[in-house]
Rosetta silent file (secondary structure, phi, psi, omega in degrees, C-alpha in Angstrom):
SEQUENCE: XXXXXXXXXXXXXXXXXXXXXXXXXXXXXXXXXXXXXXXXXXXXXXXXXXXXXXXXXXXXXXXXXXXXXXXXXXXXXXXXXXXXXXXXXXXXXXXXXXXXXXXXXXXXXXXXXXXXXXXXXXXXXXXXXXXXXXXXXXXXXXXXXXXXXXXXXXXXXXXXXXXXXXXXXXXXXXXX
SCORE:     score description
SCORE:     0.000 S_00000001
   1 L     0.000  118.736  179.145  -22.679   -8.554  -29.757 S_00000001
   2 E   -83.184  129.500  174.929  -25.158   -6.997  -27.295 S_00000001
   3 E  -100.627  133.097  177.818  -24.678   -3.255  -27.425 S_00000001
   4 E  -124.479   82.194 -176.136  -25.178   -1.035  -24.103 S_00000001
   5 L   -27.150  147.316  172.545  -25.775    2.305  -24.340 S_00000001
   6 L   -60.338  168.076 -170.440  -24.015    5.267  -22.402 S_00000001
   7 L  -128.535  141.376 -167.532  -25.849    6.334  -19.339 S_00000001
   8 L   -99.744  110.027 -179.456  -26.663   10.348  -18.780 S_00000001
   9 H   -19.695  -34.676  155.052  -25.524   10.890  -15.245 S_00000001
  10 H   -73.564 -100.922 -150.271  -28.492   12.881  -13.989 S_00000001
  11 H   -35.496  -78.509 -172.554  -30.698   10.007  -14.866 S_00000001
  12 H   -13.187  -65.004 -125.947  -27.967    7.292  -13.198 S_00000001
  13 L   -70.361  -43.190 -163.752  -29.090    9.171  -10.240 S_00000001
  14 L  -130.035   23.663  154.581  -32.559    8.596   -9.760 S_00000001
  15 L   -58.283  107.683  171.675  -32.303    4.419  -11.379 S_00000001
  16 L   -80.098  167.635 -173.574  -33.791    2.087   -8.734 S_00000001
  17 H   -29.999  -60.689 -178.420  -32.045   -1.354   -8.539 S_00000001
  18 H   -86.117   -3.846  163.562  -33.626   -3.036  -11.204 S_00000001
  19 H   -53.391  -60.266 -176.567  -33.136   -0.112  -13.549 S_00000001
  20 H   -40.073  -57.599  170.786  -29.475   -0.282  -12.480 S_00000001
  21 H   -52.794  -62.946  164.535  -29.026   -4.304  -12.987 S_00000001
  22 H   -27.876  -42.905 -154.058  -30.993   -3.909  -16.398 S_00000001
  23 H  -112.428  -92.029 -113.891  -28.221   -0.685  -18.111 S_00000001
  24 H  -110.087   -9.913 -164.354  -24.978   -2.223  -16.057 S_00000001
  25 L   -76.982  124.814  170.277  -25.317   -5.733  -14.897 S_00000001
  26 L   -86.555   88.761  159.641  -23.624   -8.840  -17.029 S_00000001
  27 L   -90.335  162.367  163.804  -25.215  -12.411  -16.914 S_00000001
  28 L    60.292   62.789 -155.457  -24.439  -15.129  -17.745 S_00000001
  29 L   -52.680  -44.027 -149.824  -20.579  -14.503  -18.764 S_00000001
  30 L  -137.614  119.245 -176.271  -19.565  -17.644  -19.915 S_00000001
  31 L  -104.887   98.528 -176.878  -21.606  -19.740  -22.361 S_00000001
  32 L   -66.198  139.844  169.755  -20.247  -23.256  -23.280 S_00000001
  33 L    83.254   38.239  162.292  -19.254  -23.355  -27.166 S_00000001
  34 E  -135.838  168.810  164.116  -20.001  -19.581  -27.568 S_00000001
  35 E  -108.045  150.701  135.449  -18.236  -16.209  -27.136 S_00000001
  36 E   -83.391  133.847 -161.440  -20.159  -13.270  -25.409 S_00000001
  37 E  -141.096  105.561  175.065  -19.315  -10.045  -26.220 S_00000001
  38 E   -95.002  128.185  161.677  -20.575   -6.646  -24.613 S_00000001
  39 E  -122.210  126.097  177.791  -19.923   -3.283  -25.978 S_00000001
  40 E  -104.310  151.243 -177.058  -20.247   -0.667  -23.956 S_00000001
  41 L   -81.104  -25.794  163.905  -20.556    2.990  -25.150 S_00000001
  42 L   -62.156  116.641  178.965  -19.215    4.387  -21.782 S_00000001
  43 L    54.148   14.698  170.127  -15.354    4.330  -22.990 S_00000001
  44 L    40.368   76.988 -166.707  -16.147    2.057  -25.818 S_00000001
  45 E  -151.701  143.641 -173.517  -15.040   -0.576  -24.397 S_00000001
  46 E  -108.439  138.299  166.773  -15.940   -4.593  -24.642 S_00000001
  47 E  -102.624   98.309 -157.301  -16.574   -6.776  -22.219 S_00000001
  48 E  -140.738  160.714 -163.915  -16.303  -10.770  -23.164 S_00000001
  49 E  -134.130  143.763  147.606  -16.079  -14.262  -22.343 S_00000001
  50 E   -91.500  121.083  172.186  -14.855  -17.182  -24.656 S_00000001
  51 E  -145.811   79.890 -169.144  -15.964  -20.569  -23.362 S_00000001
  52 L   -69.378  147.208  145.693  -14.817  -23.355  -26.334 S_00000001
  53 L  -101.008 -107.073 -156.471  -16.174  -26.983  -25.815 S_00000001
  54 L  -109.809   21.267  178.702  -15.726  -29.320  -28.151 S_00000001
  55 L  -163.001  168.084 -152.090  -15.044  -27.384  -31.137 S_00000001
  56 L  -111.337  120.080  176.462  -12.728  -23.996  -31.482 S_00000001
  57 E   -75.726  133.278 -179.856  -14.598  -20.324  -31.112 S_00000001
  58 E  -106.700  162.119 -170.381  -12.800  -18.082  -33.710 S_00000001
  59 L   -91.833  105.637  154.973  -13.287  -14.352  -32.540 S_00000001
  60 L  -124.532  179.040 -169.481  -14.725  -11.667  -35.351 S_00000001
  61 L   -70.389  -77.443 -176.092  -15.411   -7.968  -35.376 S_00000001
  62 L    99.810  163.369 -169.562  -19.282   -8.111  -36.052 S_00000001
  63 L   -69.835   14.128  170.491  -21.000   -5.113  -38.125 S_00000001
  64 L   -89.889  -20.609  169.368  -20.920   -3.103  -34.784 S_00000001
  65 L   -66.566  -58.053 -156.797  -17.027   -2.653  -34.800 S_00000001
  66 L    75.818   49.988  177.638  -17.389   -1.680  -38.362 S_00000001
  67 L  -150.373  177.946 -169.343  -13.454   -3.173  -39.118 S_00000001
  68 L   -93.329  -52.494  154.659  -12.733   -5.869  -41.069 S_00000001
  69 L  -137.316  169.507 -175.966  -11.499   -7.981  -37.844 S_00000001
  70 L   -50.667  -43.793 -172.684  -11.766   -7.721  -34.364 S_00000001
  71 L   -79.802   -8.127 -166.556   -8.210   -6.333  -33.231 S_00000001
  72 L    -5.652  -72.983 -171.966   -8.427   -4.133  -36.398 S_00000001
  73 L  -121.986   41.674 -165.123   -8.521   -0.777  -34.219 S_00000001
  74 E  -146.773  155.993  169.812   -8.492   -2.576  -30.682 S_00000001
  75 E  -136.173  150.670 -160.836   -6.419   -4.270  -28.358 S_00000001
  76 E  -144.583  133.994  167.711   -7.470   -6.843  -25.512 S_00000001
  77 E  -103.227  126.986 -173.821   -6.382   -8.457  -22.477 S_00000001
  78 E  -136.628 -168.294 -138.568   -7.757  -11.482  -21.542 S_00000001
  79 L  -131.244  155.138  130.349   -7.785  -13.961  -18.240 S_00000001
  80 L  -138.995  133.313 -165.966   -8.144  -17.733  -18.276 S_00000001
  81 L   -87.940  -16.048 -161.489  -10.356  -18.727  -15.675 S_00000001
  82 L  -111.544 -128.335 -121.411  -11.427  -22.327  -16.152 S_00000001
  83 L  -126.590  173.034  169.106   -9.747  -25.815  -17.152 S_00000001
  84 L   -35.522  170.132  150.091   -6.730  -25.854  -19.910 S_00000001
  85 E  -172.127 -127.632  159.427   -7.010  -24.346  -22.828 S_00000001
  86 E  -172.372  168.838  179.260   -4.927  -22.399  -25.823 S_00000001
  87 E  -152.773  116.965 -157.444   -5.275  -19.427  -27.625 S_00000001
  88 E  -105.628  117.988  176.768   -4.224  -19.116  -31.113 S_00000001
  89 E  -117.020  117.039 -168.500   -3.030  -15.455  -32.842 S_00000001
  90 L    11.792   65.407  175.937   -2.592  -15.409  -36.373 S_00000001
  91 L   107.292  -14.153 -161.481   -1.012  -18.620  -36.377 S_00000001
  92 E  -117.680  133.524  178.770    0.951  -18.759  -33.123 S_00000001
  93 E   -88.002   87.119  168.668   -0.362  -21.129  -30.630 S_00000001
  94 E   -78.123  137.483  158.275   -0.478  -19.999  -26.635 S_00000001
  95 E  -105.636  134.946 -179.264   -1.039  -22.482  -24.274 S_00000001
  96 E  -114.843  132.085  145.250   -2.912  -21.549  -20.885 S_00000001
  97 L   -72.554  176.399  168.627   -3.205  -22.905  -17.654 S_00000001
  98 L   -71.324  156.363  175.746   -5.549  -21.423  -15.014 S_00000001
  99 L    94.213  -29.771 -163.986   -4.726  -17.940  -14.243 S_00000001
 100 L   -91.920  160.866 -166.451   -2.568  -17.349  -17.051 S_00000001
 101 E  -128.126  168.549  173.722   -3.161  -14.003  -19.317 S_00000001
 102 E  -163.789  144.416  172.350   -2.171  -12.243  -22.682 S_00000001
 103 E  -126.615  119.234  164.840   -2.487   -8.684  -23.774 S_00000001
 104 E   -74.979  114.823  161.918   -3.138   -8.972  -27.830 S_00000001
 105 L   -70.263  168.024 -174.223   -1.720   -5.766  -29.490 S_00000001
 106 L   -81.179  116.245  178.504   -3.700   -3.982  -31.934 S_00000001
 107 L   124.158  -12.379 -174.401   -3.398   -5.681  -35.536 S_00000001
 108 L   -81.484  131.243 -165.816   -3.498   -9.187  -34.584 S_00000001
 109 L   -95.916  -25.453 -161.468   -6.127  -10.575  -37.216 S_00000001
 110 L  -161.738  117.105  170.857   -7.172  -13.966  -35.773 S_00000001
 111 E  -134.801   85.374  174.905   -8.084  -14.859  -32.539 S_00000001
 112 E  -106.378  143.940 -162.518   -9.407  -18.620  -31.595 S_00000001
 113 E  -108.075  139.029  168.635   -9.902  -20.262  -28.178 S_00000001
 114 E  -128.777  152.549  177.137   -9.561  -23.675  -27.769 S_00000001
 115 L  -132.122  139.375 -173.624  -10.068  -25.421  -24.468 S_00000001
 116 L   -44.470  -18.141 -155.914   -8.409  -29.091  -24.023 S_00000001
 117 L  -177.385   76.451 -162.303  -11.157  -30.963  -22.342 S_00000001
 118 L   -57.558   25.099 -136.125  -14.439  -29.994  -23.305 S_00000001
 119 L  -167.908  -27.995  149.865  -15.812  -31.560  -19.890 S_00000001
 120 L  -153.720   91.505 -152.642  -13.761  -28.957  -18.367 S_00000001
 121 L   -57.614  175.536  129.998  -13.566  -25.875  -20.786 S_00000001
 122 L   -57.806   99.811 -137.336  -11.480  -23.054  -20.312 S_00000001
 123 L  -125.287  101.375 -178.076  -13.091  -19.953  -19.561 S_00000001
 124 L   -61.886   52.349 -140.844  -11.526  -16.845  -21.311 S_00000001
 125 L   -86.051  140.617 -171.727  -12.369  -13.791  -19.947 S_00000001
 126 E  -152.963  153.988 -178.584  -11.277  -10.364  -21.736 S_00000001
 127 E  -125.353  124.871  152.564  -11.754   -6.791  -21.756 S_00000001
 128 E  -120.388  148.387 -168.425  -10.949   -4.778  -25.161 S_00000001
 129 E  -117.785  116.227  171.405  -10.192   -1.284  -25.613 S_00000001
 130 E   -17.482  152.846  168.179   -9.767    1.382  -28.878 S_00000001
 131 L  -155.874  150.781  168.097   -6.027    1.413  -29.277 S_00000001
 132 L  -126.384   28.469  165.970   -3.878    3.959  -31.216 S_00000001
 133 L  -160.049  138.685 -178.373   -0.677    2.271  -31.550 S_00000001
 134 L   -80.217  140.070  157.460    0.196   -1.202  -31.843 S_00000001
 135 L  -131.718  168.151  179.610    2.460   -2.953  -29.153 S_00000001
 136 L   -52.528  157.343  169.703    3.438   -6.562  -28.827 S_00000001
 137 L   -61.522  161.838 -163.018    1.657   -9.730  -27.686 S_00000001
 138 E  -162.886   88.101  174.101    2.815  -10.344  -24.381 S_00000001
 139 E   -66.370  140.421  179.641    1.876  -13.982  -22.471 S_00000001
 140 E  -124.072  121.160  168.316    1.673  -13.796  -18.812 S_00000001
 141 L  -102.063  101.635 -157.279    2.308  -16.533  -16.302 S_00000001
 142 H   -55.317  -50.420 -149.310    1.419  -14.989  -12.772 S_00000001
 143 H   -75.503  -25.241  178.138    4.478  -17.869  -11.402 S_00000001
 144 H   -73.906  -64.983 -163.510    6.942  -16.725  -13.736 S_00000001
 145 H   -52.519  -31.830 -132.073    5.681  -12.928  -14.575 S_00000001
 146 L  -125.482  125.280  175.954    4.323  -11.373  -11.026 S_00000001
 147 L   -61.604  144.320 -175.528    7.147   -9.628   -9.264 S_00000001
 148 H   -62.787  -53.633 -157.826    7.743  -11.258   -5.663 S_00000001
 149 H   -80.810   18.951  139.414    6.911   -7.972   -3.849 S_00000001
 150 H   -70.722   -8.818 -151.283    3.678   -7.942   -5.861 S_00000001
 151 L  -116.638  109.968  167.146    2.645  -11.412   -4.880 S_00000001
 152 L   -49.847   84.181  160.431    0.229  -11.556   -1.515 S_00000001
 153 L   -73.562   78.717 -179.208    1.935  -13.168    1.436 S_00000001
 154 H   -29.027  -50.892  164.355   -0.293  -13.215    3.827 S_00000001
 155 H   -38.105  -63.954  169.013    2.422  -13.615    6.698 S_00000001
 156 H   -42.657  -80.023 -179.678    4.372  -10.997    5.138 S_00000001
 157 H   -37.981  -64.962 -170.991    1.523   -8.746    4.605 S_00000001
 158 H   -58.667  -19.402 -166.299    0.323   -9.434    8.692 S_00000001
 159 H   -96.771  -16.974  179.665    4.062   -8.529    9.798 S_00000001
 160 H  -121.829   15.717  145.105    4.646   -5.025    7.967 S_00000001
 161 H   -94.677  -46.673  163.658    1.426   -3.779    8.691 S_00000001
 162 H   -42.346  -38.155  149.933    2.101   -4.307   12.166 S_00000001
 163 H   -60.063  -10.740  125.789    5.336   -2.582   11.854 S_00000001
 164 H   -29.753  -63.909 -144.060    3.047    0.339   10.456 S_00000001
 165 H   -87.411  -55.524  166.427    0.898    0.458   12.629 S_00000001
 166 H   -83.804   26.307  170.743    3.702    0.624   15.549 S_00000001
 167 H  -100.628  -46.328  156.549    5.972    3.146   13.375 S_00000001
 168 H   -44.724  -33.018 -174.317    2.527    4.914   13.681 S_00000001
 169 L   -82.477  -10.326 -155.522    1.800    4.832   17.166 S_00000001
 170 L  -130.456    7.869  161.469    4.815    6.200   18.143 S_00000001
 171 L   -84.449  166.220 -173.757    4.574    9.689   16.238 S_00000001
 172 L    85.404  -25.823 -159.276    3.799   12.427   17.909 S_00000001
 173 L  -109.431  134.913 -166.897    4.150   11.163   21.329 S_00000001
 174 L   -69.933  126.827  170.237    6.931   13.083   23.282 S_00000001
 175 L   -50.161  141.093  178.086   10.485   11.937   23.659 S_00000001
 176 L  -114.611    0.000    0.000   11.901   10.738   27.268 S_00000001
């Protein structure tokens, strides 16, 4: 786990580019057959990629958590960006498509990525956060899961801004 220190705000200030890219930038996210794992000390918070090939990444704390396992005292959301894949928590098997998501409550012990077709892995992406209560795992399929009037219709979207924009136009302007 690559560790990234906090940054003191006066100093942020006066950081030229490659100072910036050096403290905040992440390459090279997604590593076939490996996990990556960032922790940053701004908000303690990790930033990671799972990218299984041809054999299954299990997940662990490392001695910078200081827990016993990863979710110990943490909870995580994660993304999957690439080809099939699954995701297994402490015994229970998720399957993923692209797109599809999970938020892992705090206490979940075992976390391994598998991706179906090492030729075109599955590429997990996740953010974890301290947590001080556990709530449930929770799979998300944006076709089922995503509320319609969350879900970008372009059409939609072009026709009630225009009715904005002339519900706008017409305040202000003196009645005949």
């Amino acid at each position: 786990m690559e560790v990234r220190p906090g940054a003191n705000p006066n100093d942020v200030k006066n950081y030229d580019t490659d100072r910036l890219r050096h403290d905040f930038l992440i390459q090279d996210v997604f590593v076939p057959g490996e996990i990556k794992t960032i922790y940053s000390q701004i908000d303690r918070i990790i930033v990671g990629s799972a990218t299984p090939t041809d054999k299954a990444l299990k997940l662990t704390a490392g001695d910078e958590l200081r827990a016993a396992y990863f979710l110990e005292r943490r909870e995580m959301g994660v993304i999957n960006i690439g080809g099939k894949g699954s995701i297994t928590l402490d015994g229970v098997k998720y399957d993923f498509d692209y797109k599809d998501g999970i938020y892992i409550g705090m206490g979940t012990k075992e976390v391994i990525f598998e991706s179906v077709d090492a030729s075109n892995p599955a590429k997990f992406y996740f953010n974890s956060a301290p947590a001080h209560k556990t709530y449930p795992t929770k799979f998300i399929n944006p076709e089922r899961d995503i509320l319609p009037e969350n879900k970008k219709d372009p059409e939609r979207q072009a026709d009630e801004h225009e009715a904005a924009h002339l519900a706008d136009a017409g305040k202000g302007r003196p009645q005949k």
